[in-house]
C-alpha positions in Angstrom: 72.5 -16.1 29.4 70.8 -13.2 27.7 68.7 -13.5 24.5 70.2 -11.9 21.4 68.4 -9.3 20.3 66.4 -9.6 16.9 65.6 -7.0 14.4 62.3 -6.3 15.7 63.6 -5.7 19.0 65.9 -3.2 17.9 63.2 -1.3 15.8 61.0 -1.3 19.4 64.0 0.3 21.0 63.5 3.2 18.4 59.9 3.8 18.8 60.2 4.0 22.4 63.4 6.5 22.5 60.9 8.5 20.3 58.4 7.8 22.4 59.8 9.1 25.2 60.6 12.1 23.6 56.8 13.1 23.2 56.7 12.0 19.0 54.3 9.8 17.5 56.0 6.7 16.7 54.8 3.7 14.4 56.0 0.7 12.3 55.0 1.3 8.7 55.0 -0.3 5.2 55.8 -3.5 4.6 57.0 -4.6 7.6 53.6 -4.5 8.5 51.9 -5.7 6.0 54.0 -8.6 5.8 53.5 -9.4 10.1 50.0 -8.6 9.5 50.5 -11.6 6.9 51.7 -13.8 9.3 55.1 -13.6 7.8 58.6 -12.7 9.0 59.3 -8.8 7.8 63.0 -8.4 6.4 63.3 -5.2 7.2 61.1 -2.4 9.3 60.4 1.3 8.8 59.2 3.8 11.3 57.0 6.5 10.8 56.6 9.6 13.0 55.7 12.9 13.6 59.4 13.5 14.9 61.1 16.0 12.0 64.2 15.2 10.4 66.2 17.4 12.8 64.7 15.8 15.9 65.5 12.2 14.8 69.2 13.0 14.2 69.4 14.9 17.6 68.3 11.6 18.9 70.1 9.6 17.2 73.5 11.1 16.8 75.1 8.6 14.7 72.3 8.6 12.1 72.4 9.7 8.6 69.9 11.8 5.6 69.2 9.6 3.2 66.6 12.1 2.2 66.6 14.5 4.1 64.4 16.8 1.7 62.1 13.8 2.6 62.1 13.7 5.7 63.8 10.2 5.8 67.0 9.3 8.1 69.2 6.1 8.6 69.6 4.8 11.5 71.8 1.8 11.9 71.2 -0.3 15.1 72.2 -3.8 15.7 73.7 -4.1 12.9 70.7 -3.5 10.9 69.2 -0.2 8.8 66.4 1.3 10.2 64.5 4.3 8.0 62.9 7.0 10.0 60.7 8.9 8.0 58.9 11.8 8.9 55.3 12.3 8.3 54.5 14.5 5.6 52.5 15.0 2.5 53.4 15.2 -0.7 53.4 18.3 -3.3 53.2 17.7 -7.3 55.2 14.8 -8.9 56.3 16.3 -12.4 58.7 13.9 -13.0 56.8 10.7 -12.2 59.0 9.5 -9.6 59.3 11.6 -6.8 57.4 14.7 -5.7 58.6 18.3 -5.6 58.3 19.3 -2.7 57.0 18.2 0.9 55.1 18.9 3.8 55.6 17.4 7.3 52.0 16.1 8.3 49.8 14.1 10.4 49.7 10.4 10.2 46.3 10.2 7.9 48.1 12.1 5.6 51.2 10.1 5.2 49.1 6.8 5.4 47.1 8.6 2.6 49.7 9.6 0.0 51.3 6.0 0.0 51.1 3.7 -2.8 48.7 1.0 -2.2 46.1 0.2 1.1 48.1 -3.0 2.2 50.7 -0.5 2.3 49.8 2.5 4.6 49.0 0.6 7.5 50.7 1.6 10.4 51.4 -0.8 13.5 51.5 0.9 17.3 54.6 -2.2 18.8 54.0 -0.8 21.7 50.3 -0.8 22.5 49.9 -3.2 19.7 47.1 -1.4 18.1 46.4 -1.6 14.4 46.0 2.2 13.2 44.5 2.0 9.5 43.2 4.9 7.7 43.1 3.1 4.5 40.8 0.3 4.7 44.1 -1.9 4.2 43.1 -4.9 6.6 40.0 -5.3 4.6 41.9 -5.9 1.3 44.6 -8.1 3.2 41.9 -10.0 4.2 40.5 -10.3 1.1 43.8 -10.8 -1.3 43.4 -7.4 -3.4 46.0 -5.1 -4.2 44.4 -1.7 -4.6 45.8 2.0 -4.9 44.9 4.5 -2.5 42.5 6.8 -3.5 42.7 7.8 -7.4 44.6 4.8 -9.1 45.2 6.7 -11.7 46.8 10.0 -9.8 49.1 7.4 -8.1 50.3 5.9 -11.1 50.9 9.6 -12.1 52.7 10.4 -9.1 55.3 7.8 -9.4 55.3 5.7 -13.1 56.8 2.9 -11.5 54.1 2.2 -9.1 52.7 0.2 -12.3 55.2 -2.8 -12.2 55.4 -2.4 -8.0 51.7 -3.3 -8.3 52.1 -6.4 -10.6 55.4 -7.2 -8.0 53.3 -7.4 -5.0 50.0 -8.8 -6.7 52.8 -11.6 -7.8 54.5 -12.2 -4.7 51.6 -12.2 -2.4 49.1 -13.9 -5.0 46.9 -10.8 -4.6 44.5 -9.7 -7.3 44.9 -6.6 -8.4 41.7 -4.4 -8.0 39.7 -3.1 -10.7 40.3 0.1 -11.7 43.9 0.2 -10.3 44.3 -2.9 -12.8 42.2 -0.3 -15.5 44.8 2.4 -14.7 48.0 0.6 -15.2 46.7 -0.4 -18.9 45.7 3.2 -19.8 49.4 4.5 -18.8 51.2 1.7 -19.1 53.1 3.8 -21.7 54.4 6.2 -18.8 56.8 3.3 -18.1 59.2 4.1 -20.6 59.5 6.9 -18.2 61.5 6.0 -15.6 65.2 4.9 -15.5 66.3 1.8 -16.7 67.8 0.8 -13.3 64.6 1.4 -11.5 62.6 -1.2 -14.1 65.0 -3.6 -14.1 65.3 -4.1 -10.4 61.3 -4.4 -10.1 61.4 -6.7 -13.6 64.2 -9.0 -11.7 62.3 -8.9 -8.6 59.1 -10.5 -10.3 61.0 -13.0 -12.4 63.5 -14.4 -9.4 60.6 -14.9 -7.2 58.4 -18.0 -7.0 55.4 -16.5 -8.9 57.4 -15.8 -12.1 54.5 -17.4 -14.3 51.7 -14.8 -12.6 53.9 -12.0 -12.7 55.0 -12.8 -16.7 51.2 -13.0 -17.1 50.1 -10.2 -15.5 53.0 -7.9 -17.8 51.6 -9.0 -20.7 48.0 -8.3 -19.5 49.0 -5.1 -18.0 50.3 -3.6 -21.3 53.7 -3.6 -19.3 55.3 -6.1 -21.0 55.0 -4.6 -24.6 56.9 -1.6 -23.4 59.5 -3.2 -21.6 60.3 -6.5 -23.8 58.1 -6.1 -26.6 60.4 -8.9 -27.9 58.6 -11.5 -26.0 55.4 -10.3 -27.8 57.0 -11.4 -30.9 57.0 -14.9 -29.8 53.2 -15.6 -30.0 52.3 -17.2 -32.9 55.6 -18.4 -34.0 55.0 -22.2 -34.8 57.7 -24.5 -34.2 57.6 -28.0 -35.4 54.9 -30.4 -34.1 57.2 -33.3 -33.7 59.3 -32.0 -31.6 56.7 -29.1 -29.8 53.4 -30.2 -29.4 53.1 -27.4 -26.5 52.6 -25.1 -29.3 53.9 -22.2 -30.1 57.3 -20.5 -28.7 55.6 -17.8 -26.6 53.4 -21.0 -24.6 56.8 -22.6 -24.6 58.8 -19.8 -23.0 56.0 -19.6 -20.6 55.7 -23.3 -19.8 59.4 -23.2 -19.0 58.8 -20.9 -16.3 56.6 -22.6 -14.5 59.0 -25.9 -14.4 61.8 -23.6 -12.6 62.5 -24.6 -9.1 61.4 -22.3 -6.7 64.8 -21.0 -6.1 66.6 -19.8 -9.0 69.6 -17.5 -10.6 68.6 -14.6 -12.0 71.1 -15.2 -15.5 69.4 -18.5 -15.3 65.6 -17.0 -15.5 66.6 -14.5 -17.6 68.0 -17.1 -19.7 64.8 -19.0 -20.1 63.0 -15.3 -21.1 64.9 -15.1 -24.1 66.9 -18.7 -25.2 64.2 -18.7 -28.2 64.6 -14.9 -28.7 65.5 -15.4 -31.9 63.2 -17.9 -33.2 60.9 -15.2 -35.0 64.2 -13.6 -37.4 65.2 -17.3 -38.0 62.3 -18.6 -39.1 62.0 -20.8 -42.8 60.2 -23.8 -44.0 62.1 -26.2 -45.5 60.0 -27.6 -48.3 61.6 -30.6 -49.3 61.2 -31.6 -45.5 58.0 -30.0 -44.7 59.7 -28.7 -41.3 59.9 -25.8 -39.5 63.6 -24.8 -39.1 65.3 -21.8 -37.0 69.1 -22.2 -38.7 71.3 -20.2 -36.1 68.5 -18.7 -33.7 70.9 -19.6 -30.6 73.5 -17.2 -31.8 71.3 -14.2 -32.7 69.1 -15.3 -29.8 72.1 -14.4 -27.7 73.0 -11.1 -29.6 69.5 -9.7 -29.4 69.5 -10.5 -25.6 73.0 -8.9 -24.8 70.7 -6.1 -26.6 67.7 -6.1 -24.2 69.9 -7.0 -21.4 72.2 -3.9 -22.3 68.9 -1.5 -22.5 67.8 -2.3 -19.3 71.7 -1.8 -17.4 71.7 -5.3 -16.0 75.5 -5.6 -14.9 78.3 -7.1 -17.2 78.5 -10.3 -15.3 74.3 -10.8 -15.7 74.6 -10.3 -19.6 78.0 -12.2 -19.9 76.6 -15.7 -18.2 73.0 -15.2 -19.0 74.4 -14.5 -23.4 76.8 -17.8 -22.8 73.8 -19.9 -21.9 71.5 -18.9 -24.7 74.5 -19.5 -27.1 75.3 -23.1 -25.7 71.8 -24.3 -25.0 71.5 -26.1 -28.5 75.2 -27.7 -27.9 73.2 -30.0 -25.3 72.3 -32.4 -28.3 75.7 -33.4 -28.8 77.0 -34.2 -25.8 76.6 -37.8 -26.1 79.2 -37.7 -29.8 81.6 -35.0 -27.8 85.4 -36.5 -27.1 85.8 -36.9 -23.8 88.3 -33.6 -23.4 85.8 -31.3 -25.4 83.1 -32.6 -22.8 85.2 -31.9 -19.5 85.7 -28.7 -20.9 82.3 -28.1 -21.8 81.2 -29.5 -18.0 84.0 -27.1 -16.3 82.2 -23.6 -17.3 80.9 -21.4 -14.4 77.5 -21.3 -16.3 77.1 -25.1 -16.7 75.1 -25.6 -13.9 72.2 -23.1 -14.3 72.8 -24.6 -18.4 71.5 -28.0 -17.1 68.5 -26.6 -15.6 67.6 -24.6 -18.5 67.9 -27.6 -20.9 65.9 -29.6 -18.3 63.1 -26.9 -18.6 63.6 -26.7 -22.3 63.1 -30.5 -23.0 60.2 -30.5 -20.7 58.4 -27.6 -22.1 58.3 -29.5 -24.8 59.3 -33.2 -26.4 59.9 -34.3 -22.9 63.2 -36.4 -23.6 65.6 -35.8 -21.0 68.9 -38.6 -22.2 71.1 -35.8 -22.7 70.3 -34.2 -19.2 70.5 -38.0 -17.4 73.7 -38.5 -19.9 75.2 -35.4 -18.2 74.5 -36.1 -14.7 76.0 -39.4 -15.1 79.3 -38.1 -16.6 79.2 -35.9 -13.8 79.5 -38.9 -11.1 82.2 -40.5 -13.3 84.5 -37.6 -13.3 83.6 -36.5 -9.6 86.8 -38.2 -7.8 89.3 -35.4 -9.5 88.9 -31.8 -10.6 87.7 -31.8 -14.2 90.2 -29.6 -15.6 93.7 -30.6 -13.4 96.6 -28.3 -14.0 98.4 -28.8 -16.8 101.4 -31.6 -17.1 102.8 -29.4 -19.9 102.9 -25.6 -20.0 104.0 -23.5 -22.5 107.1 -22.7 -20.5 108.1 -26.5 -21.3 107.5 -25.9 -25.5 109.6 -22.6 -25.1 112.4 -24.1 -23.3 112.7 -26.9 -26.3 112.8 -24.4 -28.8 109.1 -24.5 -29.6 108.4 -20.7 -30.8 104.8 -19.2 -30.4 102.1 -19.7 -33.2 99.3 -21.5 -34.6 101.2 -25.0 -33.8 102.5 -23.8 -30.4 98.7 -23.7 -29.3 97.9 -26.6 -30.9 99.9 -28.9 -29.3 99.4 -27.8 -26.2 95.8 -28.1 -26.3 96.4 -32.0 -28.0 98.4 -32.7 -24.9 95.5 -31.1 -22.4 93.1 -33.7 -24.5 95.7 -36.4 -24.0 95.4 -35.8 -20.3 92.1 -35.2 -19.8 91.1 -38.4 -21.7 93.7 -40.3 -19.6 95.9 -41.6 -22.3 98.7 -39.5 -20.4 98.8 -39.3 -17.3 102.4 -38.4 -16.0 104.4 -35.6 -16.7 106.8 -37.9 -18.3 104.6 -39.3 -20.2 103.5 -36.3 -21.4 107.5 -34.8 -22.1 108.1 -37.9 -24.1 104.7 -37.2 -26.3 106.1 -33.8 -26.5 109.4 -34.7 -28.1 107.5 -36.7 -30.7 106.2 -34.0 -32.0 109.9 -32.2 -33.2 111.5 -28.6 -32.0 108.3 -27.2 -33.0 110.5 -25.2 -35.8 108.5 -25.7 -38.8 105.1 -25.6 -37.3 106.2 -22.0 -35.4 
């Protein structure tokens, strides 16, 4: 039986149809850096001296993706390949992407990439290691450095600033010196680029395991005070001893992060970034109590993230669930006093279960008292041997067609009978009719 073929045999296949054609051929970026690493590359990239016009003569179902780049698509195997062409790169004058471009040698596409670990290129075929960058060293060594002039990179392409604080996170690198230096003197150049572009690198950071590193390095980096200078606002803001002895609501936020599973939503993250948002436009002492109060900071915590959310274009869905858990994290407290329908109801949300997690994080980053989390869990196995919300015994087809007119009332009641039935003091349709007739034609209440 023949072996399936995997990704990397597919990108082999390429390099040797170039190849044989008389180009140079090599695996580049991070699908090296990353086998060089000892891990499994998600994707790969090929580099060559084939140009643009040569690779889609080869590859006749290919497509430009950037073509005034020199990149094509090829699709193999199911899987996207980018050929890119290699070139040099003219004057970036809008901080993203240059010019203009010239096809090149190798050196000087390995040279005019962002960072060392990055322009390595990999022969598959010889398995030779071609490096004009010093990159091995500085894998070796853990250290995320710019190639050549740190601060002409970051000048090139603005958002090479949080890419370098993504891969120094992700890989637990160190970023070097005076690329470090450079990303603080322009960190302002961030406000830049395109909203899209910094929130997928922002999401990227904060979904991944080293969320703590990478919050750390933004705020060291200048970066965060240009992207969510709201988070700044949090240092300093006491909250009451008694019930955080952590400290104050930035070192809480933080401590949160670190208690996130490795694996995690990204409304759910977000959600811990800003739950206590609003702590700083709440805050008041209460005298007579001699306490520390922030009256209402879930609700305009969850306004002034559908804010920040909005100005970096996260999608509705992100904003909507990540907006509902900030507003209901408080409810948490009173679950254990909720009537048994209100906390069904409250338990069948789409949002509950990333809502559990945050409160877990939020009681642990800071009183530690988790009987409203164990409460939950143990409702949870109580109600598990039916669907939380059934379908109704009693529609409003039913009220309608005993003279029951829409209104105030009309809702009511069938809301009293959905409690009925999801306490289990009615359980039948019958039973629920006969409640129903109790209640009159539904006239005067209309």
């Amino acid at each position: 039986m023949q072996e399936k073929l995997t990704q990397h045999d597919f990108a082999l296949g390429l390099v040797r149809r170039l190849r044989e054609k008389g180009h140079t051929a090599y695996f580049a970026g991070g699908c090296v850096r990353d086998a060089l690493l000892g891990k499994e590359p998600k994707d790969y990239d090929v580099a060559t001296s084939a140009l643009p016009e040569d690779v889609v003569a080869l590859f006749p179902h290919s497509r430009s993706v950037g073509a005034h780049f020199g990149v094509i698509l090829v699709r193999e195997g199911g899987h996207d390949y980018e050929i890119a062409t290699f070139r040099s790169d003219g004057e970036y004058r809008d901080g993203r992407r240059p010019d203009a471009v010239t096809f090149s040698g190798e050196e000087e596409d390995a040279r005019r990439r962002d960072f060392t670990i990055n322009g390595i290129f990999f022969d598959p075929i010889s398995e030779n290691v071609v490096d004009y960058v010093e990159g091995q060293r500085d894998l070796k060594d853990g250290i995320l450095r710019a190639i050549g002039d740190p601060v002409a990179r970051f000048r090139e392409d603005h958002l090479r600033m949080l890419r370098a604080v993504r891969f120094a996170t992700m890989l637990d690198f160190e970023i070097e010196e005076t690329t470090f230096a450079a990303i603080r003197q322009h960190a302002d150049d961030i406000s830049k680029i395109s909203a899209e572009r910094v929130r997928d690198e922002i999401s990227r950071i904060f979904v991944g395991p080293g969320r703590v590193r990478g919050f750390d390095l933004l705020v060291e980096t200048g970066l965060m005070a240009r992207i969510f200078p709201e988070i700044l606002d949090l240092q300093g803001c006491e909250q009451p001893p008694q019930f955080h002895p952590e400290g104050d609501v930035f070192v809480h936020t933080r401590l949160m992060l670190s208690l996130l599973p490795e694996k995690i939503s990204l409304p759910l993250v977000l959600s811990v970034l800003f739950h206590d948002i609003g702590k700083p436009a709440t805050y008041s002492y209460d005298e007579a109590n001699e306490r520390i109060r922030f009256n209402g900071h879930d609700k305009v915590g969850a306004d002034m993230a559908d804010g920040i959310l909005r100005r970096l274009r996260y999608p509705g869905k992100v904003i909507s669930e990540c907006v509902e858990m900030i507003e209901n994290h408080m409810v948490f407290k009173d679950v254990q006093k909720m009537r048994t329908s209100k906390l069904k109801r409250f338990m069948a949300r789409e949002t509950f279960e990333d809502e559990m997690e945050l409160h877990r994080v939020d009681c642990l980053g800071s009183w530690g008292g988790l009987d409203n989390h164990l409460f939950l869990r143990e409702k949870q196995a109580e109600f598990a041997a039916e669907p939380l919300i059934p379908p109704r015994l009693v529609t409003g087809a039913d009220l309608i067609a005993r003279g029951w007119k829409p209104g105030p009332r009309f809702s009511e009641v069938l809301t009293e009978i959905q409690n009925l039935q999801l306490e289990g003091s009615v359980t039948t349709r019958e039973a629920a009719l006969a409640w129903l007739e109790n209640q009159g034609s539904g006239e005067s209440g209309s």
